[in-house]
FIDO-110481 format. One record per residue: residue in three letters; x, y, z of N, C-alpha, C in turn. Coordinates in steps of 0.2 Angstrom, whole numbers, plus 5000, padded with zeros to 4 digits. Example, Ala and Ser with C-alpha at 12.3 -4.5 7.8 and 13.67 -1.06 7.14 Angstrom:
<nodes>
Ala506649725039506249785039506649845039;Ser506449895035506849955036506450005039;
</nodes>
This chain:
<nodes>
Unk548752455026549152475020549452535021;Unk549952575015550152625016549852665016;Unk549152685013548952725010548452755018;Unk548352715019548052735026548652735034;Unk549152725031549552735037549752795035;Unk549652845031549852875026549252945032;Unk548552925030547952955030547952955039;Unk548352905044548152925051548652935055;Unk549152925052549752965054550253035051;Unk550153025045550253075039551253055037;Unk551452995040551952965037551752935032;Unk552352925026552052885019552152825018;Unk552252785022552252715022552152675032;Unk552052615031551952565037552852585040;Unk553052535035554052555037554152605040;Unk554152655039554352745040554052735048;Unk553552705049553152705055553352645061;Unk553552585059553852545060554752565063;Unk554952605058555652625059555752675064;Unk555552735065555452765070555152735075;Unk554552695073554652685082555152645083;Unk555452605079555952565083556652585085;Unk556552665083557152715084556952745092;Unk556352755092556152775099556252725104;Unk555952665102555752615108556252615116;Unk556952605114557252605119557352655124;Unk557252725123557052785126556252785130;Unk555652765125555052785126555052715133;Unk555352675131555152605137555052635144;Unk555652685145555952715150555352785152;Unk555152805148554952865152554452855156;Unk554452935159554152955165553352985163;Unk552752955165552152975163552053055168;Unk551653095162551653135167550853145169;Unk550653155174549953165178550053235183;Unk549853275178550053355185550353355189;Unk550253355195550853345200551253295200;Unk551053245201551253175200551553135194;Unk551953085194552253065189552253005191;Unk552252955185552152865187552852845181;Unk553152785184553752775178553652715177;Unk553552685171553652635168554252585169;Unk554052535170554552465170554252425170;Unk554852375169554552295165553952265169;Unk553852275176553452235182552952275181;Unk552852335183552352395183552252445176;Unk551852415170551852465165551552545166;Unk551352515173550852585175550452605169;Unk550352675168549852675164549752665156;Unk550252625154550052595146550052525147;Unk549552505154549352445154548852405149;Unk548552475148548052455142548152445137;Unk548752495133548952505127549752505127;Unk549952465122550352435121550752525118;Unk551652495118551752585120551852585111;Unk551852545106551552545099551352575098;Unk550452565101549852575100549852655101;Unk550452665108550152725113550652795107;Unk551152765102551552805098550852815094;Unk550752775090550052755085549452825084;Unk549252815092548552855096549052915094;Unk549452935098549653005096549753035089;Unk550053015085550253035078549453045075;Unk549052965077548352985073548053055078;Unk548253065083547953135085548253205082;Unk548953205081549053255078549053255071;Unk549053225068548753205060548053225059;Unk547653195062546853205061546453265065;Unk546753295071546553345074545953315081;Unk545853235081545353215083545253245091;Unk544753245093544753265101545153215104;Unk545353225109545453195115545053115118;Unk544153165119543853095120543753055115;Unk543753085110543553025101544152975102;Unk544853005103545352955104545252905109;Unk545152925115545052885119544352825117;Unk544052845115543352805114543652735109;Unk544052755103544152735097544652675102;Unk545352685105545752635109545452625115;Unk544852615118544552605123544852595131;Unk545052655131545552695137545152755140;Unk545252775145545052835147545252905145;Unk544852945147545153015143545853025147;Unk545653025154546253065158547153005156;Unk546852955155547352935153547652915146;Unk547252945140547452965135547653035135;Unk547553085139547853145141548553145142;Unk548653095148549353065152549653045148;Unk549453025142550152965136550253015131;Unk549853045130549653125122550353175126;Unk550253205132550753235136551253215136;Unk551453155138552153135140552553115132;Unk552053105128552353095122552553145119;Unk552253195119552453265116552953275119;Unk553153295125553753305128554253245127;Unk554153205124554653135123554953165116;Unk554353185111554553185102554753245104;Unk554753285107555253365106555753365109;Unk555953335112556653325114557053295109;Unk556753235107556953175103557253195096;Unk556653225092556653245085557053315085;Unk557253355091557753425091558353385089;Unk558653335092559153285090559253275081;Unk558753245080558653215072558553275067;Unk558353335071558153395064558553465068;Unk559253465068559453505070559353575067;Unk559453625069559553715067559853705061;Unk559653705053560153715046560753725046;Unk561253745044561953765042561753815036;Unk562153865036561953915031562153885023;Unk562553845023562753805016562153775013;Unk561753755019561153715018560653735018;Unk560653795019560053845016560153865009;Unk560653885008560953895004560953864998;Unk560953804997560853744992560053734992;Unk559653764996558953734994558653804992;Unk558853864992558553944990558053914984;Unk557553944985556953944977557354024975;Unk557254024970557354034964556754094966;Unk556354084970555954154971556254194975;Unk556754184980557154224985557754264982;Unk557954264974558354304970558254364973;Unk557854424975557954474979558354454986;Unk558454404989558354404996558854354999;Unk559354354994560154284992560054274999;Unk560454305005560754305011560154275015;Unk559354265015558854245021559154175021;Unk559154195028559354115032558754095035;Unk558354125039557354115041556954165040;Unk556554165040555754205042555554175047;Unk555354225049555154245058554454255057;Unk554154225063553354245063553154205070;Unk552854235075552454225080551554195078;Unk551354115080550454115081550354105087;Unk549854125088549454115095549054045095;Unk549054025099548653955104547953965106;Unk547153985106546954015110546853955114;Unk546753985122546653935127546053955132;Unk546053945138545553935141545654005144;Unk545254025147545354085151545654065160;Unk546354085161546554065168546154095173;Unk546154055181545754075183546054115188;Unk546854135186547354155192547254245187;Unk547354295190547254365187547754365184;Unk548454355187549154365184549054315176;Unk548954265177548854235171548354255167;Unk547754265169547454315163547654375162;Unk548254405166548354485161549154445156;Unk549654385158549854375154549954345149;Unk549354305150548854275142548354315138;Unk548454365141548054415136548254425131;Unk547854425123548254435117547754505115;Unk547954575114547854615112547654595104;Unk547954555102548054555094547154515094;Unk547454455096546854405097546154435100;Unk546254475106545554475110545454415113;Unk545854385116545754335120546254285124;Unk546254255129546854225130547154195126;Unk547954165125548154135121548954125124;Unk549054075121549854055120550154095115;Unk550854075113551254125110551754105108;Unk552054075102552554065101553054065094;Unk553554085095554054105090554154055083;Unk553954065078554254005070554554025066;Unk555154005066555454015060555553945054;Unk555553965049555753925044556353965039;Unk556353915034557053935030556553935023;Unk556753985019556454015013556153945007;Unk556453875010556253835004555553815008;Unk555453855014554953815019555053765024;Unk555453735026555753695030555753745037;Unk555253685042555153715050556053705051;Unk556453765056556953755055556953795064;Unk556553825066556553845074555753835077;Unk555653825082554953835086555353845094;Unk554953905096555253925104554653875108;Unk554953905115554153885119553753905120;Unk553353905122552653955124552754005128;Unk552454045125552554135130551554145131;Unk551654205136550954225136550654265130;Unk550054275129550054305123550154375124;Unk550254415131550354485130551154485126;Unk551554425129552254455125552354475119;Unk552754535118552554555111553254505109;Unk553254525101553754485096554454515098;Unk554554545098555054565100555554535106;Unk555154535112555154505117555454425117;Unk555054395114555154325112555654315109;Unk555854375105556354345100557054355106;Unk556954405110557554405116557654365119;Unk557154335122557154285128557054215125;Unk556754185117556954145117557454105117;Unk558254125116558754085111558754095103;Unk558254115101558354115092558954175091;Unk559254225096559554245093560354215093;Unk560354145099560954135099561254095091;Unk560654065087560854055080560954105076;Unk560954145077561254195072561854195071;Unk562154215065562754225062562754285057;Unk563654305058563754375056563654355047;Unk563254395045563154385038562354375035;Unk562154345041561354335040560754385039;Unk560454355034559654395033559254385035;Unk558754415040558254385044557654405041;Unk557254385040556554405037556054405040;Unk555554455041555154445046554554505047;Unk554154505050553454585049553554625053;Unk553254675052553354765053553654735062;Unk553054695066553154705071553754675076;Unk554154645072554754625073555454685074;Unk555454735078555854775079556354735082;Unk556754705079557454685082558054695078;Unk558354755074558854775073559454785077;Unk559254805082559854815085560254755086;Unk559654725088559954665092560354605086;Unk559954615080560254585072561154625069;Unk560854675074561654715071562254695075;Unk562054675081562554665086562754615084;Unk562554555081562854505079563054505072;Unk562954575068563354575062562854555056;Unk561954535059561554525054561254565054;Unk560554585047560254605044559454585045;Unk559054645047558454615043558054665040;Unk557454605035557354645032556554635034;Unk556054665035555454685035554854735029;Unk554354745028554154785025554354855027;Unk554154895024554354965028553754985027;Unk554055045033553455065037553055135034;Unk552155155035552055175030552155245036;Unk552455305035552355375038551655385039;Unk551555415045550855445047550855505040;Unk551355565039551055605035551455585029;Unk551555525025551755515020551655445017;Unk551355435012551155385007551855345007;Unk551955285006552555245003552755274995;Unk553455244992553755274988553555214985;Unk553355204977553455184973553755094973;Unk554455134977555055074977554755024984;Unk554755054989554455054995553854994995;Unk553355034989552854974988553054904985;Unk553554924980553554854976554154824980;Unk554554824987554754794992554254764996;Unk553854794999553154765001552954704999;Unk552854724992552454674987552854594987;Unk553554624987554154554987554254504992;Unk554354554998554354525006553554495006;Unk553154515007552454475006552554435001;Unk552754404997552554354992553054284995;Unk553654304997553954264999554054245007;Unk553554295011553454245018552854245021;Unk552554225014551854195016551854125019;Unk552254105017552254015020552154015025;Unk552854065030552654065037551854095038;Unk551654105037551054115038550754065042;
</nodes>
């Protein structure tokens, strides 16, 4: 029923579920499984490894996995598949849906940020996104190089690292790739691409540790950030209650 297609995929009907895969299908039939070094390719004689599960099912498995959180081997156990090869369909999908869905949920249009502004962003007309970096933790590499740069100073631990932006009504409206967690914010914002969507006119919104002005000014935009508090001086009054505004309003990306 819906309510449970609802509950293990986090789509609100069977339909909505039924129609996207049938928007994928002819793409997904085609792909390339990926296995670490190795790769197996699907075709009509050799399903290779969605012999077991129909590539339905193998859409199905994924969604209920990033919807519910569930381990890897719970899923495996529940479609009565192996882990490594619940690993192999969860991977290659992911790399399948983010190419796919960049197509279908393109970078906003400032008109169309602009028609959705809450009515809380009256201080901050011009924000086009909020910026904000989270971490991934991961496993500890066993290469030195990759443990100094998955090192997260912030975290105390190894991690991944990547750039989100969204637009002021909340709408995910950017995600970069993953960095190591030593990169700082800045760095990511250089090296990902997010700067080539800027437009001269824009308001970028985004925390203290986001130093990209220069870079915002070169292309004719602004940002705005909390300000910063002086070693020998207390904030102003005004100072604070900017604070106060920019926190209330990009806490979503949180």
């Amino acid at each position: 029923c819906d309510e449970k297609a609802q509950f293990y995929t986090g789509l609100p009907n069977i339909a909505t579920f039924k129609a996207l895969f049938s928007y994928f299908e002819p793409k997904a039939s085609e792909m390339t499984y990926w296995q670490g070094n190795e790769t197996t390719v699907r075709t009509h004689k050799n399903k290779g490894p969605s012999r077991k599960l129909s590539l339905e099912n193998e859409f199905f498995a994924v969604l209920v996995r990033l919807k519910l959180g569930l381990l890897v081997e719970d899923i495996a156990n529940r479609f009565d598949i192996s882990v490594s090869l619940f690993s192999k369909i969860f991977n290659t999908w992911i790399r399948f849906l983010c190419l796919e869905l960049e197509l279908l949920f393109p970078y906003p249009c400032r008109e169309k940020v602009q028609s959705l502004m809450p009515d809380s962003f009256s201080k901050f007309p011009n924000t086009r996104i909020i910026l904000d970096c989270t971490e991934i933790p991961i496993q500890k590499p066993s290469a030195l190089k990759a443990q100094r740069e998955t090192w997260s100073s912030y975290k105390h631990r190894n991690t991944y690292k990547a750039l989100v932006g969204i637009t002021p009504d909340g709408t995910v409206s950017y995600v970069s790739s993953l960095y190591g967690g030593a990169a700082s914010d800045k760095f990511i914002v250089q090296n990902s691409g997010v700067l080539n969507l800027i437009e001269a006119g824009d308001n970028i919104m985004a925390d203290r540790g986001f130093d990209i002005d220069v870079e915002l000014n070169k292309r004719g935009a602004s940002l705005n950030i909390p300000p910063f508090r002086n070693q020998n001086f207390q904030l102003s009054s005004e100072q604070v209650e900017t604070t106060r505004r920019i926190a209330e309003v990009r806490i979503h990306v949180e």
